[in-house]
C-alpha positions as CSV (number, residue, x, y, z in Angstrom):
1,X,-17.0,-28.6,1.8
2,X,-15.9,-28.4,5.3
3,X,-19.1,-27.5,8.1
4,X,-20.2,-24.2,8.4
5,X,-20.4,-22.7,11.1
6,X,-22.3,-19.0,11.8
7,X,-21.6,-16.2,13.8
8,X,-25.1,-16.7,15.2
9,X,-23.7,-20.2,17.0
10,X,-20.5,-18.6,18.1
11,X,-21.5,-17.4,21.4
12,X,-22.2,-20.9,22.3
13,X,-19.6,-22.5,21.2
14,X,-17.8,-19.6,23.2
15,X,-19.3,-19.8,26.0
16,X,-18.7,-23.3,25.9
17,X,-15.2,-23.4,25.5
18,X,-14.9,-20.8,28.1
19,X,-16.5,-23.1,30.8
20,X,-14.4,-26.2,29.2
21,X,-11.1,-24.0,29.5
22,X,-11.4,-21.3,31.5
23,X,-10.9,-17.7,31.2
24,X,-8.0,-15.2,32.5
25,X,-8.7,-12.1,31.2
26,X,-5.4,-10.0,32.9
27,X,-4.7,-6.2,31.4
28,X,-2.8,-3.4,34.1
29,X,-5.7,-0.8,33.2
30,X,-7.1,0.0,36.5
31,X,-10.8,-0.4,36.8
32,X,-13.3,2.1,36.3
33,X,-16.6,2.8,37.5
34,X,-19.6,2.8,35.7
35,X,-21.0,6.3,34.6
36,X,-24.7,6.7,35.4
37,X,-27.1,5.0,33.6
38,X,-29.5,7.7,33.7
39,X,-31.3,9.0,30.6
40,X,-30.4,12.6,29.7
41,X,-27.8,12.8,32.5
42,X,-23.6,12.6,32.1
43,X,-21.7,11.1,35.5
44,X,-21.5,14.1,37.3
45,X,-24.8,14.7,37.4
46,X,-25.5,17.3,34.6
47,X,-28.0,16.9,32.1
48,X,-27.6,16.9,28.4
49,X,-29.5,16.5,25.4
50,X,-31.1,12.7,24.9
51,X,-29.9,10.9,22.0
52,X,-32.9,9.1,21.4
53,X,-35.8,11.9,20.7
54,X,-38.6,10.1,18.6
55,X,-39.3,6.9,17.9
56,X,-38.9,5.0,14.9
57,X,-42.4,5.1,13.2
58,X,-42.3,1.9,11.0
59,X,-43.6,-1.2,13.0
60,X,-41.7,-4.2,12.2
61,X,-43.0,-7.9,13.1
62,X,-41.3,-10.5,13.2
63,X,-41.9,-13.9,13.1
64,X,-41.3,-14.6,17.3
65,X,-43.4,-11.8,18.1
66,X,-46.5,-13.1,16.8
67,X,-49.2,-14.4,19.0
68,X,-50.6,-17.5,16.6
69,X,-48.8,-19.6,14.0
70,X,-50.2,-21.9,12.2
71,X,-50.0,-24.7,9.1
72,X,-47.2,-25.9,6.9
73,X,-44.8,-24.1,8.9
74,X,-41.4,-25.6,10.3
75,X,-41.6,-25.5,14.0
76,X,-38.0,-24.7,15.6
77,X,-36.1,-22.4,17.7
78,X,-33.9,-20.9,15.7
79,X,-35.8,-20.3,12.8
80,X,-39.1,-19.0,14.3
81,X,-36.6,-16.2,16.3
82,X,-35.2,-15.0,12.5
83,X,-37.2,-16.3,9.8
84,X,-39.8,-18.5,9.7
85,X,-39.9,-21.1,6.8
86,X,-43.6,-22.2,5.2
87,X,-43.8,-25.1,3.3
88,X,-47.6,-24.9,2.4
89,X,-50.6,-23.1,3.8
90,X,-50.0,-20.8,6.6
91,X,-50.9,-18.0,8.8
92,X,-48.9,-16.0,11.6
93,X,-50.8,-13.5,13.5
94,X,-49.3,-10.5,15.7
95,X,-51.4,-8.0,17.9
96,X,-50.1,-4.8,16.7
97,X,-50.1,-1.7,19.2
98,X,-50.6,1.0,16.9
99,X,-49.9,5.0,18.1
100,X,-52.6,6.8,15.9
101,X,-55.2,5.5,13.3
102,X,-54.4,5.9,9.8
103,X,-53.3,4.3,6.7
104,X,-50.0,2.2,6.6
105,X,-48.2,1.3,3.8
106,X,-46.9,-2.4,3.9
107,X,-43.8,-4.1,2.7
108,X,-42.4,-7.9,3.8
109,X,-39.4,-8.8,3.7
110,X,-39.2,-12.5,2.6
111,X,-37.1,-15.1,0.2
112,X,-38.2,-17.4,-2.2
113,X,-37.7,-19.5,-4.8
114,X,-41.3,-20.0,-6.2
115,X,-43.1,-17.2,-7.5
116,X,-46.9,-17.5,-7.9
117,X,-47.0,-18.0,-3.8
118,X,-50.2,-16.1,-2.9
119,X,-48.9,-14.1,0.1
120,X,-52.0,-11.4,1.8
121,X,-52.3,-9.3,4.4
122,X,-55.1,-8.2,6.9
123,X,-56.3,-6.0,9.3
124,X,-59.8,-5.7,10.2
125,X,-62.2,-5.4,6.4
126,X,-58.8,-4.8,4.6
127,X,-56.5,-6.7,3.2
128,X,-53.3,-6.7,0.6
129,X,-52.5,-9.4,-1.9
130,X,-49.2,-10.5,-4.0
131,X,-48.1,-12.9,-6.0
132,X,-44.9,-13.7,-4.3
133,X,-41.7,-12.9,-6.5
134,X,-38.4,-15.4,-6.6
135,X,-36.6,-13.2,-4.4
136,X,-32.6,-12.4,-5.5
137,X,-29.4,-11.7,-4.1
138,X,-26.5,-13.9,-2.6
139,X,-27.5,-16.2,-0.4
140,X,-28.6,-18.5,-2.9
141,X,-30.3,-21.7,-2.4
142,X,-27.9,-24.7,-3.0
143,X,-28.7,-26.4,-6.1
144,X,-29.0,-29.6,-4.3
145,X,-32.0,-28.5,-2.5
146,X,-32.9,-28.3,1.0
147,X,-30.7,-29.8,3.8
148,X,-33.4,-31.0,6.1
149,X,-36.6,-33.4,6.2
150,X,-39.3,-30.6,6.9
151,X,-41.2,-33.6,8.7
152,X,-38.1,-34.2,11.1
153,X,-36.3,-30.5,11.2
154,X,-32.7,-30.4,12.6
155,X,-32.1,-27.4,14.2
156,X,-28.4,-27.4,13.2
157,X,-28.5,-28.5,10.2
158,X,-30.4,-25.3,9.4
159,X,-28.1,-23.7,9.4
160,X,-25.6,-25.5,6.4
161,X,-25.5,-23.5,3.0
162,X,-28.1,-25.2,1.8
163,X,-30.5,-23.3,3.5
164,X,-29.5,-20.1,2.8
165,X,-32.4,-18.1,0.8
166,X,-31.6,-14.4,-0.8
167,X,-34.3,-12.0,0.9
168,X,-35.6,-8.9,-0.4
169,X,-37.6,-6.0,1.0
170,X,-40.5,-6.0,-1.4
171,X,-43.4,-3.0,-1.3
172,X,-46.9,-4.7,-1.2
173,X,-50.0,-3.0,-3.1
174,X,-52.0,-1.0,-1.6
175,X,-52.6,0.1,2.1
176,X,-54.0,-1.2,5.2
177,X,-55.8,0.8,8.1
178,X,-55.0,0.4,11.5
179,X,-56.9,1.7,14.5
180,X,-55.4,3.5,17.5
181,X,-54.5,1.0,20.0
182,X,-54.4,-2.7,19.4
183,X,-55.3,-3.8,16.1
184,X,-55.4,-7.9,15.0
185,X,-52.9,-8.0,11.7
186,X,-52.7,-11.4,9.8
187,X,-50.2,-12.9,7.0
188,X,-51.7,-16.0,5.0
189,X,-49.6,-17.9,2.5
190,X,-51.5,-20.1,0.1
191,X,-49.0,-22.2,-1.9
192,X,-48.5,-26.0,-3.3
193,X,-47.5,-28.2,-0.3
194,X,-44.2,-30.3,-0.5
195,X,-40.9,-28.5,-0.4
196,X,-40.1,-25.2,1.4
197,X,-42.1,-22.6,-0.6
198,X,-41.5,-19.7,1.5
199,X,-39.6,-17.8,3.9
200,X,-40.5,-14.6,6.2
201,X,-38.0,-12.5,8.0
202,X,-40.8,-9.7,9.1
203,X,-43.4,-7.4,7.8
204,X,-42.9,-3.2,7.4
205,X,-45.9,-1.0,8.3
206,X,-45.1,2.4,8.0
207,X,-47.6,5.2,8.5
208,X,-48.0,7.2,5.1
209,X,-48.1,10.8,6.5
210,X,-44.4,9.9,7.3
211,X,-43.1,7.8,4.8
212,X,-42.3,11.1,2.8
213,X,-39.9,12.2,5.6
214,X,-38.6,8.7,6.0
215,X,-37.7,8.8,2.6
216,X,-35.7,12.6,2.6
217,X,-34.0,10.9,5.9
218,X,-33.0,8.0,3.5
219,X,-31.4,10.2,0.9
220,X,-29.5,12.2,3.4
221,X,-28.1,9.5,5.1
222,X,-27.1,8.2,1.5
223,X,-25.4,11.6,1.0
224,X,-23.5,11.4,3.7
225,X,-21.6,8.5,3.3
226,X,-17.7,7.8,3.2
227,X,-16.1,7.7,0.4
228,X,-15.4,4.1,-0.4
229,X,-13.1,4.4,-3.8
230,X,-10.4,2.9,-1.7
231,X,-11.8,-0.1,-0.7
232,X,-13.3,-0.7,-3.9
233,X,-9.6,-1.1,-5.8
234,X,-8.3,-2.8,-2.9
235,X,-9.2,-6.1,-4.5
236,X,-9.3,-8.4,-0.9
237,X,-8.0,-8.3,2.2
238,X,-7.7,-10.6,5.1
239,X,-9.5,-10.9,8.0
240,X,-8.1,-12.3,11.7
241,X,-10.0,-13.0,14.8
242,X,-7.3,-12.5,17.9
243,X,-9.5,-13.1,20.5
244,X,-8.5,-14.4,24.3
245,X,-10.1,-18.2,23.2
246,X,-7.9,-18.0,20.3
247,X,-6.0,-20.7,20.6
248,X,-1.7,-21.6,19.9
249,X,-0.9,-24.8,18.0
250,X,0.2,-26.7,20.3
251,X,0.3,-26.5,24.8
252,X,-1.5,-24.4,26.5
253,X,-3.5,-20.8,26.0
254,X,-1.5,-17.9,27.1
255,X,-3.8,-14.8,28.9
256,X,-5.2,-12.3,26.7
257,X,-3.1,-8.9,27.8
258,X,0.2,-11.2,27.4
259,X,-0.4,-12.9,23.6
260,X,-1.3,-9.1,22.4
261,X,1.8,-8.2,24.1
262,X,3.9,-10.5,22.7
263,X,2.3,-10.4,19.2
264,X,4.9,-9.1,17.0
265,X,2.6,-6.7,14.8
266,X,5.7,-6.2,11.8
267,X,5.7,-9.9,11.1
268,X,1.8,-10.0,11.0
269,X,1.9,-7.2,9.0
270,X,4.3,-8.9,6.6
271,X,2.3,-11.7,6.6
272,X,-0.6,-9.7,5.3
273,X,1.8,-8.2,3.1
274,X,3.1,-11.4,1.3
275,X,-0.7,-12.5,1.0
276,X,-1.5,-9.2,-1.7
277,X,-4.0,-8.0,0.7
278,X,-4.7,-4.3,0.1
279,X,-6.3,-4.2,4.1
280,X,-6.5,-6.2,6.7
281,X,-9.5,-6.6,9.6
282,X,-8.8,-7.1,12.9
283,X,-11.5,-8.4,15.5
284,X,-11.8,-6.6,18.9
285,X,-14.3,-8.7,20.4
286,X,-16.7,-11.7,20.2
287,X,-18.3,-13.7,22.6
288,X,-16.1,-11.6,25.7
289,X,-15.8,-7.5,25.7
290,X,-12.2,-8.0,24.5
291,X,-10.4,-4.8,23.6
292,X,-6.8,-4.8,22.3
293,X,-6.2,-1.6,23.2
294,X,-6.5,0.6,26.6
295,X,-9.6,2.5,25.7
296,X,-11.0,4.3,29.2
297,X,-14.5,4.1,27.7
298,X,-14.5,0.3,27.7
299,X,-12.5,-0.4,30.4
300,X,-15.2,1.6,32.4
301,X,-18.0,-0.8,30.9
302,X,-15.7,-3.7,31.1
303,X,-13.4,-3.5,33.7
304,X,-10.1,-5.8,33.0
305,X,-10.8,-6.4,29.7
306,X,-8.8,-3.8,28.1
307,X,-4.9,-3.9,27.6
308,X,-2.0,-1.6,28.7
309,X,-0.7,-2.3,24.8
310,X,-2.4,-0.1,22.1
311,X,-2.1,-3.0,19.6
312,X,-4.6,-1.6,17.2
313,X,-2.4,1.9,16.8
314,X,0.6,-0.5,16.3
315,X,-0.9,-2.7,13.8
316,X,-2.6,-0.1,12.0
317,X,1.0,1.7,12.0
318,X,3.0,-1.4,10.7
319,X,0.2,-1.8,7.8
320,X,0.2,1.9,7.0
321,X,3.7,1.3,6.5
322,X,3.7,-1.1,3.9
323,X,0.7,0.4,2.1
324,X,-2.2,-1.2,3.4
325,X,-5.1,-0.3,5.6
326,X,-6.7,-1.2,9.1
327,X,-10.3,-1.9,9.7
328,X,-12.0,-3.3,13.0
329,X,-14.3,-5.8,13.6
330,X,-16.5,-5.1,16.5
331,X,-19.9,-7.3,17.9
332,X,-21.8,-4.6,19.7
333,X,-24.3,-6.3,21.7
334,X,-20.9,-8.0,23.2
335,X,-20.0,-4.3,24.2
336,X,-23.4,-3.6,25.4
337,X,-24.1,-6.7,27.2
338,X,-27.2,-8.1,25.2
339,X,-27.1,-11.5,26.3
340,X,-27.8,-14.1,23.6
341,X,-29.2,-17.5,24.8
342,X,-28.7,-20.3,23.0
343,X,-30.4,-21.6,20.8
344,X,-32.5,-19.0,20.5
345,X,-30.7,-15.8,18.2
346,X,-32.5,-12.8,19.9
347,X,-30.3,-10.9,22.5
348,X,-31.7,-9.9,25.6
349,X,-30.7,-6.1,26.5
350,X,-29.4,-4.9,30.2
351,X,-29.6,-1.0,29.0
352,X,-32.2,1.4,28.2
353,X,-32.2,1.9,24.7
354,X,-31.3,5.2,25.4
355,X,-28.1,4.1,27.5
356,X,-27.3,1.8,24.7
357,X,-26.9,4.2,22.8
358,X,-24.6,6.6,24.7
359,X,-22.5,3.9,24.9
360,X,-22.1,3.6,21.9
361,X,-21.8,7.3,20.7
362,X,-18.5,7.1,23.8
363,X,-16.9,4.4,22.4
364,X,-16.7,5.4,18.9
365,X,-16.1,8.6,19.4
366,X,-12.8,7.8,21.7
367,X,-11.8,5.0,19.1
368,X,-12.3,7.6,16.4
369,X,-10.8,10.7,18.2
370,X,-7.6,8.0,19.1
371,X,-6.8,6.6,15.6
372,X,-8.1,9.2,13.0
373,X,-7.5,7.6,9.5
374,X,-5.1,4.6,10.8
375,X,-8.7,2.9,11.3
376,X,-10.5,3.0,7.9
377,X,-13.9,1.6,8.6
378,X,-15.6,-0.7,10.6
379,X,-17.5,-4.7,10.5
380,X,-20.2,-4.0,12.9
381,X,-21.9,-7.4,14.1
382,X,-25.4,-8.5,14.8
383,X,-27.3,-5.5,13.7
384,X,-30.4,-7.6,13.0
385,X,-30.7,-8.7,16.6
386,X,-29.8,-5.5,18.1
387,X,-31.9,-3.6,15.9
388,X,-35.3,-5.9,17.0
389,X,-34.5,-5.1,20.7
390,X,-33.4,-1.2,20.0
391,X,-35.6,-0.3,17.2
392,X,-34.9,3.4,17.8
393,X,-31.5,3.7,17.6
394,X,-29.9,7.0,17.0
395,X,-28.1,6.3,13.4
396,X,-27.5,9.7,12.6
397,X,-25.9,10.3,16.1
398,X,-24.1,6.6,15.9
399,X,-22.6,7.9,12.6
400,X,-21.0,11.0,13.5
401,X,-19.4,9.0,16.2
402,X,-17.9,6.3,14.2
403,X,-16.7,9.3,11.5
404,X,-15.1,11.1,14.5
405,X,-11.6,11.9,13.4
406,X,-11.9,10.8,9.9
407,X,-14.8,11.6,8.3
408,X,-14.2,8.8,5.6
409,X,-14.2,6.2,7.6
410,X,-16.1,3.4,6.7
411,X,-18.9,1.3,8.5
412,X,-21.1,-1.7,7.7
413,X,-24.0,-2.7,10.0
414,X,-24.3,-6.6,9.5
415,X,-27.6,-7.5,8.9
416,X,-26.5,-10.7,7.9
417,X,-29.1,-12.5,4.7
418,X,-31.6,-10.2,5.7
419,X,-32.5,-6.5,4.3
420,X,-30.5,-3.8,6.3
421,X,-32.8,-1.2,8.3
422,X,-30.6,1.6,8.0
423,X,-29.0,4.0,5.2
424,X,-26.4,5.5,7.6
425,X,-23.5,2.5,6.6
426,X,-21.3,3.1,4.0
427,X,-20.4,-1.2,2.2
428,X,-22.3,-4.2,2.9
429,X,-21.3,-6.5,5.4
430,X,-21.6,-9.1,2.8
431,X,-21.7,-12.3,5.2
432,X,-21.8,-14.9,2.5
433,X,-19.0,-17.1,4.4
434,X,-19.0,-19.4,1.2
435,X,-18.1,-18.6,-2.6
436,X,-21.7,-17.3,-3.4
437,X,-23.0,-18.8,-6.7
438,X,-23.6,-15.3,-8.8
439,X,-21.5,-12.4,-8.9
440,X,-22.4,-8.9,-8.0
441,X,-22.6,-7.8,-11.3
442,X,-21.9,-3.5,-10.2
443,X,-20.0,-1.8,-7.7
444,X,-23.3,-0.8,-5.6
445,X,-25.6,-3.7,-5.3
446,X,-28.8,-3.5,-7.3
447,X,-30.8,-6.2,-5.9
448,X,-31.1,-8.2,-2.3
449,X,-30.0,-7.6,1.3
450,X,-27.6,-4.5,0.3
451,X,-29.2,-2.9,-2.0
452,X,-27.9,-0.1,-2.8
453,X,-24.3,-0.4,-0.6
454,X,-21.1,-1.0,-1.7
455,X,-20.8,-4.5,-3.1
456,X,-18.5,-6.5,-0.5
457,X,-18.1,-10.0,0.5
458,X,-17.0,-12.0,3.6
459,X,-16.0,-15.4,3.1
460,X,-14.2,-18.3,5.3
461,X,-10.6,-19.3,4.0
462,X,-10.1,-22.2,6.5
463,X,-10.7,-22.4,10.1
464,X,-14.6,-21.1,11.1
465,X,-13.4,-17.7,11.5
466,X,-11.3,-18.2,15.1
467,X,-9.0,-21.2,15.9
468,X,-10.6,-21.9,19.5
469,X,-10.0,-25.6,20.0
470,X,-6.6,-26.5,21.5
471,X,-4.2,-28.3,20.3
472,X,-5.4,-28.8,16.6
473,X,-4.5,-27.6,13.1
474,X,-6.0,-25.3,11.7
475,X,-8.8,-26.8,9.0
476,X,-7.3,-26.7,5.6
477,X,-7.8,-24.1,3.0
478,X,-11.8,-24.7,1.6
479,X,-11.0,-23.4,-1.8
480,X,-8.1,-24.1,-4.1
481,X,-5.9,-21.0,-5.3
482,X,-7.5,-21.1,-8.7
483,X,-10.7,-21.2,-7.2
484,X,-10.3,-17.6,-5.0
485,X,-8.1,-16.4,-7.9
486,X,-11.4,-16.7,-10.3
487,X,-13.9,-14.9,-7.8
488,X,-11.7,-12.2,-6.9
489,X,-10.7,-11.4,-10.7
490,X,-14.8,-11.3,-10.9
491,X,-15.1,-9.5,-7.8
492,X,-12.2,-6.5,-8.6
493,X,-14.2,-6.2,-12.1
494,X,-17.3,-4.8,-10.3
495,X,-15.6,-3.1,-7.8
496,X,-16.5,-5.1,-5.1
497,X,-13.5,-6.1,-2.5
498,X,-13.5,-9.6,-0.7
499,X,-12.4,-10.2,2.7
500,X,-11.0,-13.7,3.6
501,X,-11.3,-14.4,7.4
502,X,-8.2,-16.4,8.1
503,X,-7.4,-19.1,11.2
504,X,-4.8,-17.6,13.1
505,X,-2.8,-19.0,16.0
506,X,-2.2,-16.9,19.1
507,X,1.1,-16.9,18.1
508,X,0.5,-14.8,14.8
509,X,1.0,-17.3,12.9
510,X,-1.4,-19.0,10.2
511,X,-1.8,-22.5,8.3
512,X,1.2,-23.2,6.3
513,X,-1.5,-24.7,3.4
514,X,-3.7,-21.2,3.9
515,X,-0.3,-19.5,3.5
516,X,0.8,-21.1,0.2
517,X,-2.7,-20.5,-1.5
518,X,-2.8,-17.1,-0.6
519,X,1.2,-16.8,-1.9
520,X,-0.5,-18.2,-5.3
521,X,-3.7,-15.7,-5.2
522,X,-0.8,-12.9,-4.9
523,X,1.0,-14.1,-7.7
524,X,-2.1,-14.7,-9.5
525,X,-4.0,-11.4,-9.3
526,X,-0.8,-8.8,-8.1
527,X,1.7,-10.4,-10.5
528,X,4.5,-10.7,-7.6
């Protein structure tokens, strides 16, 4: 199996490549100025109603928030920013800022693969205990076990498929009290040392004279969303990343604004045609605000980066054409400027949470208002980070945004392995990059990170999502025809739709290799 890479090392490798190569971003939209970044106020000075007007009541911790860790815990960068592995005895401790005393009831999201772990809570005389569960969903541990030495930790070779644990959002018994103001709260695991035992992504406290309204909001937001029978027939569809480090074959990069000008968008579209892809997703940005299109909103945020082309209404138009649909791939911290650092995965915001979010509610709602149903959904990227930073995000507001124009359309917050902390999304991101090891089993998943979504996974055909080094093939195809024929066939009979991200040239053109398997899958699974 070829290296993985993650979208969590992408911004390094871009930012790498785009000191290494250089970057000339050149579009003929004029720039705009910024409109104020005041709360509660528009540009021109009036005000208006805040987005944001109460804050989320659930405190999440996470594991590079606490104050103390200690014992048979793997010490590194990464995975003490998301997830903090525990390969025997250990404790993490947080100091918890608490806005009223009262009782809190207590979930953790975790993984793991050996139940009988003694997981327990405190805070102050109480406490919580559980026998920790072996934890289900995709992101299976590779049957060869782990990748690393937990003596001798390699921060990148965390991050290979062997590591990747299925983590669940599992209610504790019980309820702690917490004080107003700073209260002390402590997680011990007690488990056989040797071996990875445990993993934590955060812990849940959420205050029970609210959990009864944070439950109606849940089913509301459920209500609410799109209809996804579409999608769930379309079988697969493929996935490009046109980005301005997206690289040609061979000699040198053209600028962004000219390759989406000269992209021909019919012969793409036949491309995706010939592959038996029922959609296709194209990516707006990653790693640089690219926008293939000239929308005002983002060219005011990101002045130069737009294009005078509208190659999202002509893609979308030549697809519609031949029976398919368009959706969009967006990485939202990229629009909103949360910087992330390498190695660490944690973005660091510019905005107010507040501004954040108008900028958000803008751009949808100009994107949605612009293409009505010739954009079906959305891929929204790095939801886990941007939710730790802006834990009070608007999601209601956010959704009416990304429904402007259609109400149908379609959105998925990527929360990556981990459980998603929000109702308002329609399919699961579904992340899995590799052929996962179980199938889904439903159309709406039952158990793991989605629960309760629209089964849907992401996986890598060739290249790591984007061809970005010049002058190089792209990788060859990681899975045979018969191989993608099989999960697919598996996939359409639960209703669950698989999107192949696809190495493209700059050109438009993919792998001749990729090409012929995906000629076979056609044949394979649409008869032609």
């Amino acid at each position: 199996m070829s290296e993985r890479i993650t979208r969590k090392d992408f911004l390094r490798i871009a930012g790498l490549a785009a000191l290494a190569t250089g970057v000339d971003p050149t579009t003929a939209a004029p720039a705009q100025s910024l409109p104020s970044g005041r709360s509660g106020a528009h540009s021109n000075g009036t005000q208006h109603e805040p987005l944001i007007r109460s804050l989320d009541p659930v405190l999440r911790l996470y594991p590079h928030e606490a104050i103390e860790r200690t014992g048979d815990i793997r010490f590194g960068p990464a995975e003490i920013e998301v997830m903090l592995p525990f390969f025997g005895d250990g404790e993490i401790t947080w100091s918890v800022t608490a806005p009223a005393a009262g009782a809190y009831r207590v979930a953790s999201c975790y993984a793991s693969t050996k139940p009988g772990t003694e997981l327990e809570v405190l805070c102050g005389p109480g406490s919580i205990r559980h026998s920790v569960i072996f934890t289900e969903g995709f992101f299976l541990p590779h049957p060869g076990g782990p990748a690393v030495n937990p003596s001798t930790p390699d921060k990148d070779s965390f991050w290979t498929e062997r590591q990747f644990y299925s983590f669940e959002r599992i209610p504790l018994p019980g309820e702690l009290h917490l004080s107003c103001g700073i209260n002390v709260v402590k997680l011990r695991i007690t488990g056989a040392k040797g071996g990875e035992i445990f993993r934590l992504r955060s812990l849940e406290l959420t205050p029970v004279p609210q959990a009864d309204s944070l439950a109606a909001a849940g089913r509301m937001a459920r209500r609410r969303r799109a209809n996804t029978d579409w999608f769930a027939k379309a079988g697969y569809g493929v996935w490009f990343h046109f980005l301005d480090l997206t690289t040609p074959r061979r000699g040198p990069r053209k600028p962004y604004a000219q390759a989406v000008d000269d992209l021909d968008v019919e012969k793409l579209a036949s491309l995706v045609e010939e592959t038996g892809a029922g959609y296709a997703i194209l990516t707006t940005n990653h790693g640089h605000p690219t926008c293939p299109a000239p929308i005002r909103s983002w060219e005011e945020l990101h002045p130069g980066w737009t294009t005078r082309r509208d190659l999202i209404a002509d893609f979308s138009g030549a697809l519609n054409r031949r029976g398919m649909r368009l959706l969009l791939y967006m990485n939202c911290p990229g629009l909103g400027d949360l910087m992330q650092t390498s190695p660490r995965a944690i973005d660091q915001p510019k905005y107010s949470e507040e501004r954040y979010a108008e900028i958000l509610v803008k751009v949808f709602t100009e994107f949605g208002l612009r293409y009505g149903s010739r954009v079906a959904g959305y891929w929204l990227d790095s939801w886990f980070q941007t939710t730790e930073r802006y834990p009070n995000l608007p999601f209601e507001a956010l959704g009416r945004a990304i429904k402007a124009g259609y109400p149908d359309r379609m959105v998925a917050y990527n929360y990556w392995a981990f459980p998603i902390e929000t109702d308002w999304q329609d399919y699961w991101a579904g992340e899995l990059t590799d052929l996962p090891l179980k199938r889904f089993g439903s159309r709406y998943i039952r158990r793991g990170a989605g629960r309760g979504l629209q089964a849907h996974s992401a996986i890598r055909l060739d290249d790591p999502w984007f061809h970005i080094t010049p002058n190089t093939d792209i990788q060859p195809p990681r899975y045979t025809a018969a191989q993608l024929t099989k999960y697919i066939r598996t996939c359409m009979e639960d209703q669950a739709p698989v999107s192949f991200g696809v190495g493209i040239y700059q050109d438009g053109t993919i792998s001749e290799a990729s090409r012929q398997v995906l000629r076979q899958v056609k044949r394979a699974i649409r008869g032609t």
